[in-house]
C-alpha positions in Angstrom: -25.8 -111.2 -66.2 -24.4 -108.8 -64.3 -23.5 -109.4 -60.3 -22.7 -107.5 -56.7 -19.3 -108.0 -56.2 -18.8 -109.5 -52.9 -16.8 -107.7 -50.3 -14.2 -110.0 -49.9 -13.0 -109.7 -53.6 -13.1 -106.1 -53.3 -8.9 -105.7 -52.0 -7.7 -107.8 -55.4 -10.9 -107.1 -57.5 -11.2 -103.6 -57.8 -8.3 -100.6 -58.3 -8.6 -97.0 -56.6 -10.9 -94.7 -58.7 -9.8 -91.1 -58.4 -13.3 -89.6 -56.7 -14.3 -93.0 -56.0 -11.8 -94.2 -53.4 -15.0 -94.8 -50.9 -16.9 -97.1 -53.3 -13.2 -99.2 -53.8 -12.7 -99.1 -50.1 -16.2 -101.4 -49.8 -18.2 -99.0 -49.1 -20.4 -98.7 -52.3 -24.0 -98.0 -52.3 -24.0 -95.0 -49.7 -25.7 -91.4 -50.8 -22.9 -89.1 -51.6 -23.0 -85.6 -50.5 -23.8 -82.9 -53.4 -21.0 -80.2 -54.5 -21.5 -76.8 -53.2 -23.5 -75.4 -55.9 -21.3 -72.2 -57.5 -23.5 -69.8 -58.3 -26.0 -68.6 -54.4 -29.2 -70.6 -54.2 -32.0 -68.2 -55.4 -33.6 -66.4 -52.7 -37.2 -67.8 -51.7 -39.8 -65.2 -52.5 -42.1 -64.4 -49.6 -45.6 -66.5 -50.0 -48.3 -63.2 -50.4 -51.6 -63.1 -48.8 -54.4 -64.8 -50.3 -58.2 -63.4 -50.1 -60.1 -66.8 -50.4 -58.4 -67.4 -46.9 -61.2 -65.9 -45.5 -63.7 -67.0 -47.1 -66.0 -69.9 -45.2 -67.0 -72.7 -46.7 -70.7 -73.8 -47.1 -72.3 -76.9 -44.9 -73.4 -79.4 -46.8 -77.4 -80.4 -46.4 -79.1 -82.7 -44.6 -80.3 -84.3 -47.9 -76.9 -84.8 -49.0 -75.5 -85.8 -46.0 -78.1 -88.4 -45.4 -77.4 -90.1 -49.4 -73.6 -89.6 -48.2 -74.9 -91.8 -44.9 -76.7 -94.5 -46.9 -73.9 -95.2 -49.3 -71.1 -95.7 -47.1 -73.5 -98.5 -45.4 -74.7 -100.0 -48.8 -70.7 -100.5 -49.5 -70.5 -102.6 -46.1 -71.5 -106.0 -46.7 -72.6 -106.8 -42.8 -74.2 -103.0 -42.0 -78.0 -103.3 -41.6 -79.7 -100.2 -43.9 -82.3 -99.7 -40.8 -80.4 -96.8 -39.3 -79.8 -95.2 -42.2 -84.1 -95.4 -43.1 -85.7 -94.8 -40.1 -83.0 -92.7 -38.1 -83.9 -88.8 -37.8 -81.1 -86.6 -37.7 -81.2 -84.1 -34.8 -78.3 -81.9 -35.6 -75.5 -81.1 -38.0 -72.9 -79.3 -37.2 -69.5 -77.7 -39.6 -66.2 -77.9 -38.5 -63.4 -76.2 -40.8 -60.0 -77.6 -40.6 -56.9 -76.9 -42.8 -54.3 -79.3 -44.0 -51.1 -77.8 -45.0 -48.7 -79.7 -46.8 -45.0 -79.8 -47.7 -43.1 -81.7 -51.2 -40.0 -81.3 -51.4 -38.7 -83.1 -54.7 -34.6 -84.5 -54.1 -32.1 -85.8 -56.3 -30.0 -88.0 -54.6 -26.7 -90.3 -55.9 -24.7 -93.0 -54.8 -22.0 -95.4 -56.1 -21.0 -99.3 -56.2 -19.1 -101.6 -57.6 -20.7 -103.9 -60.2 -19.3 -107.0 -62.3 -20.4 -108.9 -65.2 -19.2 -111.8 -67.3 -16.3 -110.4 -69.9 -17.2 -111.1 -73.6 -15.3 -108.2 -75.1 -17.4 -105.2 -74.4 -15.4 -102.0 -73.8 -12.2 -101.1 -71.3 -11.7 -97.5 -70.8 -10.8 -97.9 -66.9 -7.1 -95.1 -66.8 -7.8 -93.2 -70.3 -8.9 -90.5 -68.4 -9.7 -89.5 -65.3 -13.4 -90.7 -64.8 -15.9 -87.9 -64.2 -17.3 -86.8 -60.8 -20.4 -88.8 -59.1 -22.1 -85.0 -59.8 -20.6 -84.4 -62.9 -22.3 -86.9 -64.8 -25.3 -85.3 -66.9 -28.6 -87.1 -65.6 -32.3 -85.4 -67.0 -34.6 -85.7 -64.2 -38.3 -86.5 -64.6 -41.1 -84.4 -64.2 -41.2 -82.6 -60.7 -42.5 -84.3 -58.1 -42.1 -87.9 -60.0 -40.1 -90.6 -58.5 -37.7 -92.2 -60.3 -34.4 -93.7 -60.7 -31.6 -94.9 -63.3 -28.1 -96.6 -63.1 -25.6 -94.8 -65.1 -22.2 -96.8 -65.5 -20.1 -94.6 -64.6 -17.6 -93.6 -68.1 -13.5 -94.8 -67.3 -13.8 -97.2 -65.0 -14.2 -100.4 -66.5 -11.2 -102.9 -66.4 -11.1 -106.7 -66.9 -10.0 -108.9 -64.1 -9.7 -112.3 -63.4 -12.5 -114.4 -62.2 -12.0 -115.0 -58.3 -14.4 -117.7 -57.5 -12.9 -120.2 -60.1 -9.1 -118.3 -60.1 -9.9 -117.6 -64.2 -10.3 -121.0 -65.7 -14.2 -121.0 -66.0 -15.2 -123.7 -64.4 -15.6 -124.9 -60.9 -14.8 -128.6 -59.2 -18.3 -130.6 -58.5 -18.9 -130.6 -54.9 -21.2 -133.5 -55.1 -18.4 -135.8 -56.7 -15.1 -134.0 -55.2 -14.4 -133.3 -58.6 -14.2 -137.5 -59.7 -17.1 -137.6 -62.3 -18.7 -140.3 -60.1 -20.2 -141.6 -57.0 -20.6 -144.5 -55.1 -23.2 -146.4 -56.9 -26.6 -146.3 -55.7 -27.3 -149.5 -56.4 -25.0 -151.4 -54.9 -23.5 -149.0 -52.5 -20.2 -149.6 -54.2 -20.3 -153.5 -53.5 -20.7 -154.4 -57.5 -23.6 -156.8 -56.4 -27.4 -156.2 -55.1 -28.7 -157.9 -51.7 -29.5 -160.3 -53.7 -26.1 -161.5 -54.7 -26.5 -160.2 -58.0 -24.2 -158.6 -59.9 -24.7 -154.9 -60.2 -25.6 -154.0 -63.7 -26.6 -150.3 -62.8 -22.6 -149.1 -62.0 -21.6 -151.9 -64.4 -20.1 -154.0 -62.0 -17.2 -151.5 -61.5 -19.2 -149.9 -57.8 -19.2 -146.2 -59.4 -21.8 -144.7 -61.2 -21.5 -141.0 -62.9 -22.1 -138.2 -61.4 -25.9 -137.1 -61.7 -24.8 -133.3 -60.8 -22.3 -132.6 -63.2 -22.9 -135.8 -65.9 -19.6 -137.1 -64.9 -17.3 -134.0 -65.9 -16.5 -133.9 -62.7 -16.9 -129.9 -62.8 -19.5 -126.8 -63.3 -19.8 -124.2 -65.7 -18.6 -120.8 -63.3 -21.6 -118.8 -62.7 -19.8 -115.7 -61.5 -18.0 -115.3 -64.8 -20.2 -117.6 -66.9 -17.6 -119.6 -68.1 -15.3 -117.1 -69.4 -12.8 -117.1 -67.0 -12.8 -112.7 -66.8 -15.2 -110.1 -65.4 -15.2 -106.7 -66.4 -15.8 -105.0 -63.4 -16.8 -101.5 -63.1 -19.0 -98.5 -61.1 -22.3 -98.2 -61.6 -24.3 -94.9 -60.8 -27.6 -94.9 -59.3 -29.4 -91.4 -59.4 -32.6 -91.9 -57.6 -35.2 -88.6 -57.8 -37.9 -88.9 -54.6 -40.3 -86.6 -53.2 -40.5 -86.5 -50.1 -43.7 -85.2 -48.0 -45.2 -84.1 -44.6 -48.8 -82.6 -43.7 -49.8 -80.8 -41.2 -53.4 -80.9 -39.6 -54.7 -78.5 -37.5 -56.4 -79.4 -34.7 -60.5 -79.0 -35.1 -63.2 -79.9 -31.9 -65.8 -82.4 -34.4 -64.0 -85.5 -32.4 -63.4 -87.0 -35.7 -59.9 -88.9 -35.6 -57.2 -86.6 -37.9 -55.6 -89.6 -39.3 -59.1 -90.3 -41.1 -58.3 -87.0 -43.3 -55.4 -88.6 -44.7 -58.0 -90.0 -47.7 -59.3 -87.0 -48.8 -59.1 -83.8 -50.5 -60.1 -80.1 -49.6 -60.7 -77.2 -51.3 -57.1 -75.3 -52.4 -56.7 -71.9 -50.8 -53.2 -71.5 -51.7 -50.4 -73.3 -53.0 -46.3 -71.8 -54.0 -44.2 -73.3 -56.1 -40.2 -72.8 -56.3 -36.8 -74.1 -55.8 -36.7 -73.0 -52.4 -40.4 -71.9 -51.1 -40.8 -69.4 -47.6 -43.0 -69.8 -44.8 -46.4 -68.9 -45.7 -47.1 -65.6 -43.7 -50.1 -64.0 -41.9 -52.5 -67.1 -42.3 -55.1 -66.7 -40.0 -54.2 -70.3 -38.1 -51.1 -69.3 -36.6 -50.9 -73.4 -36.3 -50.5 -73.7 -39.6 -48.3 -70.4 -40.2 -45.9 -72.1 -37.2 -46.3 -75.4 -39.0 -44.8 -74.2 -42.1 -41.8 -72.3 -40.9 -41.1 -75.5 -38.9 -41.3 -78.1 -41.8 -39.8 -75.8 -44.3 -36.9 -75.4 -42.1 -36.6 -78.9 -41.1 -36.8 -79.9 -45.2 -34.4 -77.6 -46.2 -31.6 -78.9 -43.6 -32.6 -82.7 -43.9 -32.5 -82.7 -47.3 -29.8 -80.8 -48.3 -27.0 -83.3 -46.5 -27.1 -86.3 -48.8 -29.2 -84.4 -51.6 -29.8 -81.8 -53.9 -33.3 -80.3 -53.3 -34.6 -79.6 -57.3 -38.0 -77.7 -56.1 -40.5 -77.1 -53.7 -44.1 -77.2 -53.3 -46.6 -76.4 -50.8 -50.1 -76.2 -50.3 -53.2 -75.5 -48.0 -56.3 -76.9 -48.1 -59.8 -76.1 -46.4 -61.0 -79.6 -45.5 -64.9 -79.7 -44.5 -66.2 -81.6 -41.7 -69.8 -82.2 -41.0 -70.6 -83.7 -37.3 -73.9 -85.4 -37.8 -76.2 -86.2 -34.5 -78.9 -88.7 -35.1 -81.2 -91.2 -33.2 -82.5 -94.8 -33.8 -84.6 -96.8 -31.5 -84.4 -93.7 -29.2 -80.5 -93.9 -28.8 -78.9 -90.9 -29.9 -75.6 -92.0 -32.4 -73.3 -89.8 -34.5 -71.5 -89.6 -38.4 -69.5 -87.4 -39.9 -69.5 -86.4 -43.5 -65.9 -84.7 -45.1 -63.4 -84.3 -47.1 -64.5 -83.2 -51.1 -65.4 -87.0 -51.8 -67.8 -86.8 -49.1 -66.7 -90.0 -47.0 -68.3 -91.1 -44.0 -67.4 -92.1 -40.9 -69.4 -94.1 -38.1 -67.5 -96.0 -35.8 -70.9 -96.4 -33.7 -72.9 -97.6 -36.2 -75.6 -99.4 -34.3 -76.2 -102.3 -36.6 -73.5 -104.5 -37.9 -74.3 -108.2 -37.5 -75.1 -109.6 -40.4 -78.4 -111.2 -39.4 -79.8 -107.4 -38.2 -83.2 -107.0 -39.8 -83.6 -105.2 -42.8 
């Protein structure tokens, strides 16, 4: 079982850790800044032009996005399928938009205190000096995949006494103030019942044992589980993240950007590396400011209380069909996007569920 040490143990509990000082102090558990690396950061190479920028992207048909139409209504349970059979589309019209996007994959540390029961395991806390909170080899996952692991940290274990019961293992009942007993239930201490009777439950004595501790009058220590001594030592927590932001550029279908958040485009570029560069010369200058902004803003955010391990970004073509249709003589629109094709009508005309079908 192992335990957070709390605060107020930490003066008597813990000695100063050369490179640790911080986590002795109380202060465990905060991201610690990485060493300057030694060798320069390799330079970014500059993101080349790409010819499938340029290329347009076919509109999907009206057959297609009429099946599109009929099963996003078939997948709500209180959409009437009358719209979808006798409405006539009028128009369809293709709106283009790109999503660029930013990872940028982290590896960040921090440092606390930790303490378990003592049953022998190993003290090494002062046979060297421990290694650094950097220093201490940990193999990373897979880009881009979040993870974390608790490395204790090697020289820094030492055995101390238990605080909470001052090393003996065992704690005084509060229920019985430490007696083994109580006032008897029965009798409220009295030796007889209402009824004059004497009082067999306490035994006529007007004490009965303690239900909370079976009359030992004390508990078993959970902090130290009995033993009287914790080993006590600093744990390291490595914690790999990606972290991510998207840009959208703006596009005139009226369809709501946030609804793009669900779906997939087509891949016109995407650059790889430990440190990537502003894509240059894309035809959106939205997206080319976009970039220069994010990757600037990444690169100083994430470099305080992390190392950045690589970098990724991408941009993708997302299609947007706008499609105008009439029922019952009232004109009513949908759009169709994204590679999966999802729909979107927040005007759909018939939702109750007793609409005629």
């Amino acid at each position: 079982m192992e335990l957070t040490c709390p605060n107020i143990f930490l003066a008597s509990m813990f000695d100063s850790i050369p490179g640790y000082e911080g986590t002795a102090a109380g202060g465990g558990g905060a991201y610690l800044p990485p060493p300057m690396p030694s060798v320069p950061m390799p330079v970014p190479e500059y993101a080349a032009s790409h010819p499938e920028w340029h290329n347009d992207i076919p509109s999907i048909s009206e057959g297609r996005a009429r099946q599109a139409f009929e099963e996003y209504v078939s997948s709500k349970c209180c959409y009437s399928s009358a719209p979808v059979r006798d409405g006539i589309i009028t128009n369809m019209e293709s709106f283009n938009t790109y999503r660029y996007r930013l990872e940028t994959f982290t590896e960040s540390r921090s440092t606390k205190w930790r303490q378990e029961p003592y049953t022998g395991q190993r003290v090494d806390a002062g046979i060297q000096r421990p290694p650094g909170p950097w220093e201490i080899a940990a193999q990373p996952p897979s880009y881009f995949t979040d993870h974390k692991e608790t490395i204790r940290v090697p020289y820094t274990s030492s055995v101390k006494k238990c605080n909470p019961c001052s090393g003996m293992g065992k704690k005084s009942c509060s229920s019985c103030t430490g007696t083994g007993s109580k006032v008897c239930s029965g009798c409220n201490g009295s030796r007889q019942r209402p009824n004059n009777e004497s009082c067999n439950k306490c035994d006529y004595s007007g004490r009965e044992k303690c239900s909370s501790c079976s009359g030992r009058g004390f508990h078993k220590c959970d902090t130290c589980d009995g033993k009287g001594q914790l080993l006590v030592f600093i744990n390291l927590k490595v914690k790999w993240c990606t972290e991510k932001d998207d840009y959208v550029a703006q596009d005139s279908s009226g369809l709501r950007l946030e609804k793009l958040g669900k779906v997939s485009g087509k891949e016109l570029f995407k650059d790889a590396q430990i440190m990537v560069y502003p894509v240059m010369g894309f035809p959106d200058v939205s997206v080319a400011q976009a970039s220069e902004r994010l990757v600037r803003d990444h690169q100083v955010k994430y470099t305080k209380n992390s190392r950045i391990l690589q970098q990724r970004q991408t941009i993708e073509l997302i299609t947007i069909t706008r499609v105008n249709y009439t029922w019952r003589e009232k004109p009513y629109v949908y759009y169709v996007y994204g590679n999966e094709l999802k729909v979107n009508a927040d005007d759909y005309p018939a939702t109750c569920c007793c609409s005629v079908m």
